[in-house]
Residue frames relative to the residue before (quaternion, step in Angstrom):
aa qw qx qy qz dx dy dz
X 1.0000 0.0000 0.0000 0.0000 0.00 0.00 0.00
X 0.3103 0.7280 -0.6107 0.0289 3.33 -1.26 0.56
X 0.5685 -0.6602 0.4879 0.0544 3.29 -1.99 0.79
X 0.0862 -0.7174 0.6656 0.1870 3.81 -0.18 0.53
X 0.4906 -0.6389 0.5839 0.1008 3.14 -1.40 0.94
X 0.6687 0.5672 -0.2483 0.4116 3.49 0.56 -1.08
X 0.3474 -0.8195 0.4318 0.1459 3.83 -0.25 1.24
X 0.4330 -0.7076 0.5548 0.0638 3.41 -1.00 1.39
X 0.2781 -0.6985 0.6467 0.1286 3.78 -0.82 0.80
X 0.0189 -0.6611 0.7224 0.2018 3.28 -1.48 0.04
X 0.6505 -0.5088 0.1837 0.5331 3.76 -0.92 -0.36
X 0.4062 0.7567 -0.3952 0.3260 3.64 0.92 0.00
X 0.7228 0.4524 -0.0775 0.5166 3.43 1.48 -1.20
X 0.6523 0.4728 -0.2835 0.5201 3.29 0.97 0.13
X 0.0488 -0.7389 0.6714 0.0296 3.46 -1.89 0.37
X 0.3796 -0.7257 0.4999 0.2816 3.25 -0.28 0.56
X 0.4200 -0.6759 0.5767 0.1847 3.56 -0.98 0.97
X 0.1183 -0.8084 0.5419 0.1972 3.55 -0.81 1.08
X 0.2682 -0.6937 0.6568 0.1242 4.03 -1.06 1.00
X 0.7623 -0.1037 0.5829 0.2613 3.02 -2.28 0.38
X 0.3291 0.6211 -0.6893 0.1757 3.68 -0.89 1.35
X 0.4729 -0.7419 0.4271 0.2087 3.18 -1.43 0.53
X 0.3854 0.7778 -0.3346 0.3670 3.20 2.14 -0.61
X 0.4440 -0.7553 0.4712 0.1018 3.42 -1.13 1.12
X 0.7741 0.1335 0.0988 0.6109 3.24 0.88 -1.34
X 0.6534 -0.4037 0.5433 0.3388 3.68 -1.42 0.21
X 0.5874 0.7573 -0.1148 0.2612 3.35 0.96 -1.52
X 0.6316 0.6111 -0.0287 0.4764 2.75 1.31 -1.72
X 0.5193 0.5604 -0.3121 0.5647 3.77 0.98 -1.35
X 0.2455 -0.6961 0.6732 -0.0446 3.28 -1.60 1.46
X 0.1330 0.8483 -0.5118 -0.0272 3.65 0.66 0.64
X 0.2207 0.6683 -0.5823 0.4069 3.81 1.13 1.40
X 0.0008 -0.5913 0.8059 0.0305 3.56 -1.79 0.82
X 0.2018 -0.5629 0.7895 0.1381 2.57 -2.01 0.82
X 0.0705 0.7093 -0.6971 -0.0772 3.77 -1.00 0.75
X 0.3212 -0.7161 0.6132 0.0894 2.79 -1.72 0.74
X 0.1037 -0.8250 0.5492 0.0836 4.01 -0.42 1.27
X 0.1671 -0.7137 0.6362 0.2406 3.69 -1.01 0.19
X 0.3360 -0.6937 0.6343 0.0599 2.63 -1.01 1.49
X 0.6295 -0.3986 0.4573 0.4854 4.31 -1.52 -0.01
X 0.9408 0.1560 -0.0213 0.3003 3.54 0.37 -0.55
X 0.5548 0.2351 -0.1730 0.7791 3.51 2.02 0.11
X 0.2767 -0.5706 0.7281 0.2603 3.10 -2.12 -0.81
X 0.4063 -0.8095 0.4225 0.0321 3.33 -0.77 1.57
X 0.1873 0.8882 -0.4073 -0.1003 3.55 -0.18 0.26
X 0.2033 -0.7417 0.6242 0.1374 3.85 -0.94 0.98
X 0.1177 -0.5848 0.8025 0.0159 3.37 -1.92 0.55
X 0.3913 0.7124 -0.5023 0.2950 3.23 -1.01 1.61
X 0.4885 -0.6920 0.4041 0.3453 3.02 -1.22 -0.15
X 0.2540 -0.9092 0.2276 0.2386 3.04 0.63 1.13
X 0.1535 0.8687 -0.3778 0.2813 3.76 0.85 1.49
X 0.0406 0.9043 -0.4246 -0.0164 3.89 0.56 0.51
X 0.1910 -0.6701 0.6932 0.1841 3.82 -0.91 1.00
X 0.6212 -0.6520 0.4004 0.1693 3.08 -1.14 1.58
X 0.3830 -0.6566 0.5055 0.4081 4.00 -1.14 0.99
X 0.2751 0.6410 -0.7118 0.0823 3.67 0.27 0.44
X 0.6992 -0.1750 0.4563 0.5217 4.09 -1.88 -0.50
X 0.8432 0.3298 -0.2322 0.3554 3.35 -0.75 -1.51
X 0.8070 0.3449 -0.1377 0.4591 3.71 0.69 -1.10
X 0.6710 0.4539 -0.2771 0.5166 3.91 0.78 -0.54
X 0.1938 0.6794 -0.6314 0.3196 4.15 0.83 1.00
X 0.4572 -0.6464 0.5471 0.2717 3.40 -1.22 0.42
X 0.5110 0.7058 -0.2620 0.4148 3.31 1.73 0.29
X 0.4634 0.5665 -0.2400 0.6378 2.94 2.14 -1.11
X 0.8212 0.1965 -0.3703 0.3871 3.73 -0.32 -1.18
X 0.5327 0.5276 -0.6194 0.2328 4.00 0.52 -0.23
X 0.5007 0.6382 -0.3742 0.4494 3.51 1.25 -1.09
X 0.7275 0.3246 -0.3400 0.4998 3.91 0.05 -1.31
X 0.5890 0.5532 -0.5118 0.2916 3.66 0.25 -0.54
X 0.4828 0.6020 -0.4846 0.4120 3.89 1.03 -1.08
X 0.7709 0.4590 -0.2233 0.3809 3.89 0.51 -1.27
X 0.1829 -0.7229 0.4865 0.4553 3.05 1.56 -0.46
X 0.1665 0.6539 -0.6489 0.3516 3.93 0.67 0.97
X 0.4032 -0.6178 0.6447 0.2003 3.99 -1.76 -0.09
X 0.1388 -0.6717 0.7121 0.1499 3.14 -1.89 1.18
X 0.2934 -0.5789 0.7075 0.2797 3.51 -1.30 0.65
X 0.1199 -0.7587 0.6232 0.1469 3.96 -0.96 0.37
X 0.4139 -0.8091 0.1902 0.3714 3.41 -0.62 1.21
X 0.7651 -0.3156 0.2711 0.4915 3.82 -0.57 -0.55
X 0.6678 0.6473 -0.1689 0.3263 2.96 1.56 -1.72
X 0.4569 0.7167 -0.2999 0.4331 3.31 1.73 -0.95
X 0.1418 -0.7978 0.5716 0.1292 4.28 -0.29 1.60
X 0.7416 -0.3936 0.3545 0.4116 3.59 -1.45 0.83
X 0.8064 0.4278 -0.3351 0.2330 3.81 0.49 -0.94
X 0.4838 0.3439 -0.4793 0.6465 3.38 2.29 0.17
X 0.5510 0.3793 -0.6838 0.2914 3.24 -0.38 0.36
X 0.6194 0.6755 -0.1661 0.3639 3.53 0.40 -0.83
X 0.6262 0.4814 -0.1302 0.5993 3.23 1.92 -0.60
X 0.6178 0.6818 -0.3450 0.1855 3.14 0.74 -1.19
X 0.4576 -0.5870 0.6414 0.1861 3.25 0.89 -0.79
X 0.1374 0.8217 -0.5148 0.2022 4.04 0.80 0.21
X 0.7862 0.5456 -0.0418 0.2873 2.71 0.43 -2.13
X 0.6806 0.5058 -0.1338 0.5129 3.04 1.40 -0.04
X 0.7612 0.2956 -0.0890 0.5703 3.36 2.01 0.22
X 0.6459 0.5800 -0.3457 0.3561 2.80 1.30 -0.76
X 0.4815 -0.6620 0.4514 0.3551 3.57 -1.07 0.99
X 0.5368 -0.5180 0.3466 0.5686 4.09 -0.97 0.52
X 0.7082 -0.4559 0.1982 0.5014 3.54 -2.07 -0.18
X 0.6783 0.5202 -0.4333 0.2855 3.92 0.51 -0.06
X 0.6742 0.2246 -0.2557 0.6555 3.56 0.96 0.70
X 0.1830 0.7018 -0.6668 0.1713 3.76 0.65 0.86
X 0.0706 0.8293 -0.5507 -0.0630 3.42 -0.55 0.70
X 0.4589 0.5055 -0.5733 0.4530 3.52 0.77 1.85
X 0.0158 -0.8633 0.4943 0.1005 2.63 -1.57 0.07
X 0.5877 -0.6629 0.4085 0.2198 3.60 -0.72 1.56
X 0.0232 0.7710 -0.6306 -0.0866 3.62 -0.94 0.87
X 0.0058 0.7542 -0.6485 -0.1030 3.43 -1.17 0.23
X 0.5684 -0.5958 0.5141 0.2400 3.61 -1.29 0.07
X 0.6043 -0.5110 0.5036 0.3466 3.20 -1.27 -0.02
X 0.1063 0.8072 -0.5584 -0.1588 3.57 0.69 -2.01
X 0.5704 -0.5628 0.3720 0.4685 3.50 -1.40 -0.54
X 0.7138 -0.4600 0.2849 0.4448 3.46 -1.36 0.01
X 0.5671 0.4581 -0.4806 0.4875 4.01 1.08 0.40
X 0.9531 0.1865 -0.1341 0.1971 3.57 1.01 -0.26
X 0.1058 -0.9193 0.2418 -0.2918 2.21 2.71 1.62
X 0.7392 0.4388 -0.0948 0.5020 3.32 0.87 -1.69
X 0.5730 0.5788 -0.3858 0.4333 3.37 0.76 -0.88
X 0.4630 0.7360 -0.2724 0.4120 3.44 1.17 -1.33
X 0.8045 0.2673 0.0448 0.5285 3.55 0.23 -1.85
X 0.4223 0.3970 -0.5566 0.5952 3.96 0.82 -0.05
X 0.7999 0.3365 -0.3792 0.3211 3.86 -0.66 -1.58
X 0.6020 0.5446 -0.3586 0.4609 4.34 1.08 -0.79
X 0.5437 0.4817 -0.4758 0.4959 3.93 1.33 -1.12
X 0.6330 0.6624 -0.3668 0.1615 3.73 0.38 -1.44
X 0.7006 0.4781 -0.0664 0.5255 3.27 0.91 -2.12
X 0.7824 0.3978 -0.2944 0.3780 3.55 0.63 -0.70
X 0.6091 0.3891 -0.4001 0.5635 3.39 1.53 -0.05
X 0.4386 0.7213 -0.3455 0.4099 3.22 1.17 0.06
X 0.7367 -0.2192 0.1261 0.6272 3.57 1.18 -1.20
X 0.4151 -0.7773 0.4615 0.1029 2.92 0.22 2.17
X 0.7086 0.5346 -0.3224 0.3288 3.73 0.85 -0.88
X 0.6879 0.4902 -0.2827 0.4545 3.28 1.47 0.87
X 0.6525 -0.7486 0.0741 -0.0915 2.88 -0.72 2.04
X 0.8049 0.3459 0.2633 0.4038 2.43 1.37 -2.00
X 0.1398 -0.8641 0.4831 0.0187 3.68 0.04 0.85
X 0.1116 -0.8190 0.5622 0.0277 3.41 -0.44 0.19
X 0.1709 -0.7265 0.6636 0.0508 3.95 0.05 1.03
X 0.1227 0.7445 -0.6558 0.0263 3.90 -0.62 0.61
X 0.2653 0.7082 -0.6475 0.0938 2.89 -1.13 1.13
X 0.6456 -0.6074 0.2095 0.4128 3.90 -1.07 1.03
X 0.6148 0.3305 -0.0971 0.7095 3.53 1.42 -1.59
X 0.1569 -0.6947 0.6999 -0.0540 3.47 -1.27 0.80
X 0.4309 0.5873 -0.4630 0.5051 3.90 1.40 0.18
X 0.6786 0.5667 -0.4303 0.1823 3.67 -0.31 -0.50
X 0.4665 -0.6490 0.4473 0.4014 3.90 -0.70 0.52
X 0.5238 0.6183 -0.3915 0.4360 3.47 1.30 -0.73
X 0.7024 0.4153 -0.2691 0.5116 4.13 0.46 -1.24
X 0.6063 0.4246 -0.3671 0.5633 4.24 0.76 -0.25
X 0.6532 0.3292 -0.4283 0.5306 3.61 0.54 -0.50
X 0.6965 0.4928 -0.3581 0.3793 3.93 0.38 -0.27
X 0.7187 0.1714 -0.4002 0.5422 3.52 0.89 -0.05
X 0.5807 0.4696 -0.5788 0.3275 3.19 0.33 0.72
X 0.3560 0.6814 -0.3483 0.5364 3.38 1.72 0.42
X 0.7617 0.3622 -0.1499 0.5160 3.38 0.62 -1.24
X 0.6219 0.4001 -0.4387 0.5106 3.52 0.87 -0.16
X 0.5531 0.6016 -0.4241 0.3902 3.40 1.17 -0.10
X 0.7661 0.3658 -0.1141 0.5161 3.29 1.03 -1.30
X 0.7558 0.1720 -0.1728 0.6078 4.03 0.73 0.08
X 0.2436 -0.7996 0.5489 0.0068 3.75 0.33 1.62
X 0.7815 0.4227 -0.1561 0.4315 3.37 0.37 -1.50
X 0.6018 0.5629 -0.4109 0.3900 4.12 1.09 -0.47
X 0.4773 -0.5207 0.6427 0.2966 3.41 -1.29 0.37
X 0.0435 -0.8219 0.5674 0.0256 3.75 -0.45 1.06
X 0.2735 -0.6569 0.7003 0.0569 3.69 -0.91 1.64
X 0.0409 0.6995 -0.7088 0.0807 3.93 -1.19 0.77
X 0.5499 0.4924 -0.6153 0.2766 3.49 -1.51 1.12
X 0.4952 0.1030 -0.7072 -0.4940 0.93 -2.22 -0.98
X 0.0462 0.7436 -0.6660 0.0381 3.51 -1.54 0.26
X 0.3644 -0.8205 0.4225 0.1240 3.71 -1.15 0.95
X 0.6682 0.4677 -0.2513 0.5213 3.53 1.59 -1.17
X 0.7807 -0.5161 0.2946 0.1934 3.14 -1.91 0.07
X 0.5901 0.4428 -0.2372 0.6320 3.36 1.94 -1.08
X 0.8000 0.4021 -0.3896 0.2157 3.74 0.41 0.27
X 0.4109 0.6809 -0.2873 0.5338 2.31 1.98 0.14
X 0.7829 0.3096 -0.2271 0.4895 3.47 0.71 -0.44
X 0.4991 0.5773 -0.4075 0.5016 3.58 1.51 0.25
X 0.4823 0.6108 -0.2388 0.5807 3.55 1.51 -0.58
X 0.7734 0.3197 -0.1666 0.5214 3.71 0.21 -1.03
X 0.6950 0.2421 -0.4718 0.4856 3.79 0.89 -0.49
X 0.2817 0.8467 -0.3191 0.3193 3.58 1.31 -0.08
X 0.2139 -0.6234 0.5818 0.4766 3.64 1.55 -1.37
X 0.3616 0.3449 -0.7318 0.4633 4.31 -0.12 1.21
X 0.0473 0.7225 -0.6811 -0.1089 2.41 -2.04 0.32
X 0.6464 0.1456 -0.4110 0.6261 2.83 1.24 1.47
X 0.3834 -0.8708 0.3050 -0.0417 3.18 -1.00 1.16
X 0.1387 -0.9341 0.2679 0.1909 3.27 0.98 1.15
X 0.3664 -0.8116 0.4547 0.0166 4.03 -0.33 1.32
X 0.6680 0.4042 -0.3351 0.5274 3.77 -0.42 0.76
X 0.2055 0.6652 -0.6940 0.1832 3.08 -1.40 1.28
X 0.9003 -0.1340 -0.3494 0.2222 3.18 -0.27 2.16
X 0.2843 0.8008 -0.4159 0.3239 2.96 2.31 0.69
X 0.5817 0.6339 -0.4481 0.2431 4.28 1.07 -0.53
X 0.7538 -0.4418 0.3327 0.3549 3.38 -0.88 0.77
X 0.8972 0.0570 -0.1287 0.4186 3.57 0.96 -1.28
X 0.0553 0.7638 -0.5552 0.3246 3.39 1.97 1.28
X 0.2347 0.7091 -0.6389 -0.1843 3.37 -1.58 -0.33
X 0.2777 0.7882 -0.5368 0.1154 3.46 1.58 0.59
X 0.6121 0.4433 -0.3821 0.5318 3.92 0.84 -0.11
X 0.5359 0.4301 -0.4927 0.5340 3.60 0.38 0.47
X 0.6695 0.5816 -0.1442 0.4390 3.70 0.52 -1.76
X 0.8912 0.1259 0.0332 0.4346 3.62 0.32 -1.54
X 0.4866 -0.6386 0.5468 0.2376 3.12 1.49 -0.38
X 0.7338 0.4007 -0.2257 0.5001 3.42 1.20 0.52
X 0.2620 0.7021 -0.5314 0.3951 3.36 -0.95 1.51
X 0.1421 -0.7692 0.6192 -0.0689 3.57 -1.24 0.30
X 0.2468 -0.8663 0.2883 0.3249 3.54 -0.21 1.44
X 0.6623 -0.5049 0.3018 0.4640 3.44 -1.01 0.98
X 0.6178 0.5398 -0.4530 0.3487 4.08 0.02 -0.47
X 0.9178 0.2552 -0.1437 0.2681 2.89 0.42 -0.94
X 0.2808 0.6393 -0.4028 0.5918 2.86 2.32 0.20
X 0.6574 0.5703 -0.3383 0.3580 3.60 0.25 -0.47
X 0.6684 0.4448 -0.2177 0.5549 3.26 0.90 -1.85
X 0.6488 0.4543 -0.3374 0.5087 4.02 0.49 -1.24
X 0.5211 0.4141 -0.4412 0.6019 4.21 0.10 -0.48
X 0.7950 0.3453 -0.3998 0.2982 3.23 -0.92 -1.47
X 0.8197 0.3439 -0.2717 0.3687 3.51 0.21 -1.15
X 0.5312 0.5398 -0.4087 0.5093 3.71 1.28 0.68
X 0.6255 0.3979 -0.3343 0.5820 3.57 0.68 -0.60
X 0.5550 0.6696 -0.3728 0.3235 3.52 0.47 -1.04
X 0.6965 0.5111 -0.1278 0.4871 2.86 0.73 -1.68
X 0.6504 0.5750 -0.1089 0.4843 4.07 0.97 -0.87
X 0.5796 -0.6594 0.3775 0.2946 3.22 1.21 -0.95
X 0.4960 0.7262 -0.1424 0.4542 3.07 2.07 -0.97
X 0.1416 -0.7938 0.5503 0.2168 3.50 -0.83 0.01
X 0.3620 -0.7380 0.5023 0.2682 4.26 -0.65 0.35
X 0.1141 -0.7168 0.6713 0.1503 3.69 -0.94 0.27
X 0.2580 -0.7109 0.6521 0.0539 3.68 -0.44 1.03
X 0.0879 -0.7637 0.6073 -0.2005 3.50 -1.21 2.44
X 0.7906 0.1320 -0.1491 0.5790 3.22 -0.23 1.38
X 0.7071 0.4851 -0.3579 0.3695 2.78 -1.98 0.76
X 0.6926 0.4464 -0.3138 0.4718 3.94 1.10 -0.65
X 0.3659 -0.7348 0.5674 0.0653 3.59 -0.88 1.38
X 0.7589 0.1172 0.1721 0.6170 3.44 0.53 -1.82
X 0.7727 -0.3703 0.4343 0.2778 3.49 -1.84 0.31
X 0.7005 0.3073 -0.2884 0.5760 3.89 1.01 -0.59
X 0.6626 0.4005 -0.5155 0.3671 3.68 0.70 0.54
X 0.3722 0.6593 -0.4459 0.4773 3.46 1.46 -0.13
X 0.6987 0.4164 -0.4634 0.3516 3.44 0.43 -1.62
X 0.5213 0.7690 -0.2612 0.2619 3.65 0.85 -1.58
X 0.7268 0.4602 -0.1819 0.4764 2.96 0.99 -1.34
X 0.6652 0.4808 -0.2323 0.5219 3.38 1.38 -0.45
X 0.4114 0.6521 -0.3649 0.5220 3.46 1.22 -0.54
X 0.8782 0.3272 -0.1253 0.3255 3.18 0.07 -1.67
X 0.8782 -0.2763 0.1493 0.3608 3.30 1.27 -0.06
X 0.6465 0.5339 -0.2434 0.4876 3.20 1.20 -1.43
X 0.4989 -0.4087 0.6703 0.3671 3.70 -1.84 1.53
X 0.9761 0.1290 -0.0460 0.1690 3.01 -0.92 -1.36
X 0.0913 0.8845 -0.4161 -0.1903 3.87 -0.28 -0.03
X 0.4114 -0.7575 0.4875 0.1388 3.52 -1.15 1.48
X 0.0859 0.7885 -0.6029 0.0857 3.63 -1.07 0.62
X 0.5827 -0.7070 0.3869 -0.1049 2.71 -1.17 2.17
X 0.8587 0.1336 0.1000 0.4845 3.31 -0.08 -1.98
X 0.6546 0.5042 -0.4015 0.3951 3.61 1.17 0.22
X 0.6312 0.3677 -0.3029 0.6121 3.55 1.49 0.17
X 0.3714 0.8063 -0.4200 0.1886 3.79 0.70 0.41
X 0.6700 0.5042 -0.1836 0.5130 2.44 1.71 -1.34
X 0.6409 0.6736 -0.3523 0.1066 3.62 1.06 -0.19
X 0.5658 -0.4826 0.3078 0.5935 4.05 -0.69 0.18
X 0.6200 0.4767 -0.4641 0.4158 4.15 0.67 -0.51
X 0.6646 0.3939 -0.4052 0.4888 4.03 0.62 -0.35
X 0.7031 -0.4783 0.4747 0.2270 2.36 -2.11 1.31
X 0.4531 0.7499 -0.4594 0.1463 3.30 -1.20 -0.83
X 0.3158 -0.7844 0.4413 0.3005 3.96 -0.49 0.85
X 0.4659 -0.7554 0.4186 0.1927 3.63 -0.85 1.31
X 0.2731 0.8391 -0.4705 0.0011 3.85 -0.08 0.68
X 0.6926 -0.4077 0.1645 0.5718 3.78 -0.67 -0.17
X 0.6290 0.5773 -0.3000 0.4255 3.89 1.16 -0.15
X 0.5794 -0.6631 0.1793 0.4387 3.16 1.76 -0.14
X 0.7071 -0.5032 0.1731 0.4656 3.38 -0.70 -0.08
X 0.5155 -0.5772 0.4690 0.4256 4.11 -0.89 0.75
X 0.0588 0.6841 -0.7256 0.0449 2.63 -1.97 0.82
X 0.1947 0.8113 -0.5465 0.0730 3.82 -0.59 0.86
X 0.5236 -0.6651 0.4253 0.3203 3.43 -1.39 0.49
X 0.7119 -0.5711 0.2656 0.3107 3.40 -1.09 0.76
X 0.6912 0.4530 -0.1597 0.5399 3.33 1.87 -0.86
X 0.4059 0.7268 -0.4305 0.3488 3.59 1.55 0.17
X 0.6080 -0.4590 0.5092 0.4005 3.27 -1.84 0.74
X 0.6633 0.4919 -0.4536 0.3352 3.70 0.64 -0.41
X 0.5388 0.6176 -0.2452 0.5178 3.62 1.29 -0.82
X 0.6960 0.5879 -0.1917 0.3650 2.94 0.72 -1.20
X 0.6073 0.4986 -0.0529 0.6163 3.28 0.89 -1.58
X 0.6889 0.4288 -0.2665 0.5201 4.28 0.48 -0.38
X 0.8695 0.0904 -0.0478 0.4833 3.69 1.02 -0.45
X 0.7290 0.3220 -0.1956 0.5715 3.44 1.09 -0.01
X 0.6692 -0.5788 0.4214 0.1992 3.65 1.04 0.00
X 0.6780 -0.4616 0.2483 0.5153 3.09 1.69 -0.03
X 0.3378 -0.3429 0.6218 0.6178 4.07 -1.35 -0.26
X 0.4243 -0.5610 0.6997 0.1253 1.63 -2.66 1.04
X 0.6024 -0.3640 0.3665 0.6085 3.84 -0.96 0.51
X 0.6534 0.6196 -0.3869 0.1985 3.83 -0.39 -0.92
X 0.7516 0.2798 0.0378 0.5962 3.06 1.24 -1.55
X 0.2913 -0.6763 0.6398 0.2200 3.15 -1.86 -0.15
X 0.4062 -0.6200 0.4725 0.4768 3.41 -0.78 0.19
X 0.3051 -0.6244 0.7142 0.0837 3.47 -1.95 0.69
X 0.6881 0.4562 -0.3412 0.4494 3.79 0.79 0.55
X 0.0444 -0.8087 0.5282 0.2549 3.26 -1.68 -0.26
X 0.3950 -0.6547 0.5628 0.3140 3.27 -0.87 0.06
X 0.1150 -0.7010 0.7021 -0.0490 3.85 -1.41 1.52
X 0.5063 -0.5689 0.6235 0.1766 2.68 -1.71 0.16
X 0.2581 0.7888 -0.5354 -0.1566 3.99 -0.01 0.34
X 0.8087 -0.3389 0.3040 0.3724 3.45 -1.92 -0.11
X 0.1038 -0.7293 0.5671 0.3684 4.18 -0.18 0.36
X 0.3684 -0.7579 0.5374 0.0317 3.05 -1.68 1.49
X 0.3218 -0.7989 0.3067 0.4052 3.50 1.81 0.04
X 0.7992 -0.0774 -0.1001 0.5876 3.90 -0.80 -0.49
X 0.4754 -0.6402 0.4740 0.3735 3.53 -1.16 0.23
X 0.5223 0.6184 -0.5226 0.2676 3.52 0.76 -0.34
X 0.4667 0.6806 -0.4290 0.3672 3.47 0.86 -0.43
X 0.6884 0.3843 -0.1301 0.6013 3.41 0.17 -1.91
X 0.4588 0.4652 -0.5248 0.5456 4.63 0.52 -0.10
X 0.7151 0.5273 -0.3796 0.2578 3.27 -0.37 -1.89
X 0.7547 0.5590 -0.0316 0.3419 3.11 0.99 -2.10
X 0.6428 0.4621 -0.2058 0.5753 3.58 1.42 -0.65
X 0.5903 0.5959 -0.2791 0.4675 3.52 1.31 -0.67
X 0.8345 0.4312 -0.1565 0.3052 2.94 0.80 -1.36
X 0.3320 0.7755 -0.2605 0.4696 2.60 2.28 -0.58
X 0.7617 0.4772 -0.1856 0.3970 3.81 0.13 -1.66
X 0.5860 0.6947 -0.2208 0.3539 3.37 1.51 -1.37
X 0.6753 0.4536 -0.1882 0.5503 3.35 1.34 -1.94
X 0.7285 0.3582 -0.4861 0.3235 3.52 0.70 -0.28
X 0.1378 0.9115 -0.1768 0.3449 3.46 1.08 -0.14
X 0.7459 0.2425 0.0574 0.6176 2.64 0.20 -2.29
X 0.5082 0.6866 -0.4030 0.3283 3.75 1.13 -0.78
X 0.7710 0.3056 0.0782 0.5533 3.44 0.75 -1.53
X 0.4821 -0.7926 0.3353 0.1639 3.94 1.08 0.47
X 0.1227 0.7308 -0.4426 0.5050 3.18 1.93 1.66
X 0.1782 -0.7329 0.6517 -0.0803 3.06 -0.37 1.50
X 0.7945 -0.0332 -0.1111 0.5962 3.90 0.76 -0.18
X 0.5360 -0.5992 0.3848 0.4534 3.62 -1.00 0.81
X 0.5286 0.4648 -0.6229 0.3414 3.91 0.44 -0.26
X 0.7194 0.5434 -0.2433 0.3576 3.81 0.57 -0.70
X 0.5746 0.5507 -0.4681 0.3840 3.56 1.52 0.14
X 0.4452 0.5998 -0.4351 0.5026 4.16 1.01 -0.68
X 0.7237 0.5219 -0.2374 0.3841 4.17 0.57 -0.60
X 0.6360 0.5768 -0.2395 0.4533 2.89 1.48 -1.70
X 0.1554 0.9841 -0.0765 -0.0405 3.40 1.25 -1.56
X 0.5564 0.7297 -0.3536 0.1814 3.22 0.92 -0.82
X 0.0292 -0.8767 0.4729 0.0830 3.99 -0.07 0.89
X 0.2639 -0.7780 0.5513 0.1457 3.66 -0.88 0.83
X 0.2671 -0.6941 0.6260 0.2346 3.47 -0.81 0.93
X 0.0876 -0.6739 0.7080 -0.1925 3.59 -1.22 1.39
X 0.6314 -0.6066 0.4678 0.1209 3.27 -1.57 1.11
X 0.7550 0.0630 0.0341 0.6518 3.27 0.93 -1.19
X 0.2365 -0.6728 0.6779 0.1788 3.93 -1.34 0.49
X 0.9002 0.2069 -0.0816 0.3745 3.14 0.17 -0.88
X 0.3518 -0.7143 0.5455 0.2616 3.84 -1.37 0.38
X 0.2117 -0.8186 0.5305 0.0597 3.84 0.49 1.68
X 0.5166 0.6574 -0.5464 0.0491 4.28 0.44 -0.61
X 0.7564 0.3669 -0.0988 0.5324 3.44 1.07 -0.15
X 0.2688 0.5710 -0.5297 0.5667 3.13 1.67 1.36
């Protein structure tokens, strides 16, 4: 047994420090990236905004990313999603070419009888619409030797894809991932609204500083980090950017929108974690004796189109920005300067 001493932040603890800027207008703020990935046999490049709606059910619809694509923002679509809606969707008819693909293919891990299956149904869709980019490996634990030997599998078997792998919170697994063949690194492991593996297992790591500790491993590798879970409002997005993370994913703040899935009743619109008994019970038949569920299933407010809740997160990142004299978001993680504080907010009229 042992205890780090040294205190972990999440976004609750933090304030950005405003500085001395010269920036005039919100307006001004460029919150485009261009990243560059190196693939085994090319170099890969995106332009975007580097904003992701999470591959959960409710949020990872191919409805969600046609919507983020308008912003030139990213959908992750979930796993669950069968070849015959892809095949429907109608893609072809939106998607942006391959240097601004702004989807993105998820698959699973699974067990070793349905590993392949995995990569037959990813070979399918991706030869299907070559103008996609992006893989996503999702899995809950991202520690095992078994999930590193698999994306180095998949970098074996999809050279040319941009390969996303987690989740995971610490520095060394992050960079086992990235020497792994990811090259982006997906951060967060029980900050999501409908997580409860830190309630359940007692396991988790707050999202700040999982961010700042990733980022400056991968960084350091070449790699880049996408920070999952844990944003509430528009000034934890910025945070997440502050602290580091290329990319950031969000979950429960588009749930409520008309592009997520989710059945519509008088309690509002579903919403459940990927590791819930509801999940669970929709694709596997139920928990298995082994396990427990680590999810839940809410009810949230419908917020109608997402552009709204875009506009509003966008504009959100922008004002900080201008706060701290970031003329482009690669330049807010620099600008930076975060105060730990007791309270953020004035709630009497919450």
């Amino acid at each position: 047994m042992k205890i780090e001493e040294d205190v972990k932040l999440d976004f609750a603890d933090v304030l950005i420090r405003p500085k001395r800027s010269t920036l005039q207008s919100r307006s001004e703020v460029d919150l485009s990236r261009t990243f560059k990935f190196s693939l085994p046999n090319k170099e890969e490049t995106w332009t975007g905004i580097p904003l992701v709606a999470a591959n959960m059910d409710s949020t990872g619809t191919i409805a969600m990313a046609k919507s983020l694509s308008k912003w030139e923002a990213m959908g992750a679509v979930s796993k669950h999603i069968p070849i015959k809606e892809w095949k429907a969707s109608g893609i072809d008819n939106w998607l942006p070419n391959a240097i601004s693909c702004n989807i993105i293919y998820t698959m699973g891990m699974g067990n070793d009888n349905t590993n392949m299956k995995e990569m037959l149904k990813a070979q399918e869709v991706l030869k299907m619409y070559p103008q996609i980019k992006f893989i996503c490996i999702d899995v809950a634990n991202g520690y095992t030797q078994k999930f590193v030997n698999y994306i180095s599998n998949i970098r074996g078997f999809f050279p040319n894809h941009i390969l996303i792998a987690g989740n995971v919170v610490t520095r060394e697994m992050a960079e086992a991932l990235i020497l792994a063949g990811a090259n982006i690194v997906k951060v967060g492991i029980g900050p999501g609204s409908v997580c409860t593996t830190r309630k359940v297992a007692g396991v988790g790591y707050p999202q700040l500083s999982a961010i700042m500790e990733c980022a400056d491993a991968a960084h350091g590798l070449g790699g880049c980090i996408m920070a999952d879970g844990g944003c509430t409002c528009p000034g934890d997005v910025a945070k997440a950017y502050g602290a580091g993370a290329d990319f950031v994913m969000v979950g429960g703040m588009l749930a409520g929108a008309d592009e997520a899935a989710g059945e519509l009743t008088e309690n509002g619109k579903e919403f459940y974690g990927m590791s819930s008994a509801t999940a669970m019970e929709k694709y596997s038949g139920g928990v298995a004796t082994y396990r427990a569920s680590e999810g839940k299933r809410v009810h949230v407010k419908p917020s109608g189109p997402v552009d709204a809740t875009i506009q509003e997160i966008l504009g959100g990142v922008r004002s900080a920005c201008t706060y701290v004299g970031a003329e482009r978001l690669k330049d807010l993680a620099k600008c930076t300067t975060f105060v730990r504080v007791n309270r953020q907010l004035n709630n009497i009229f919450t």
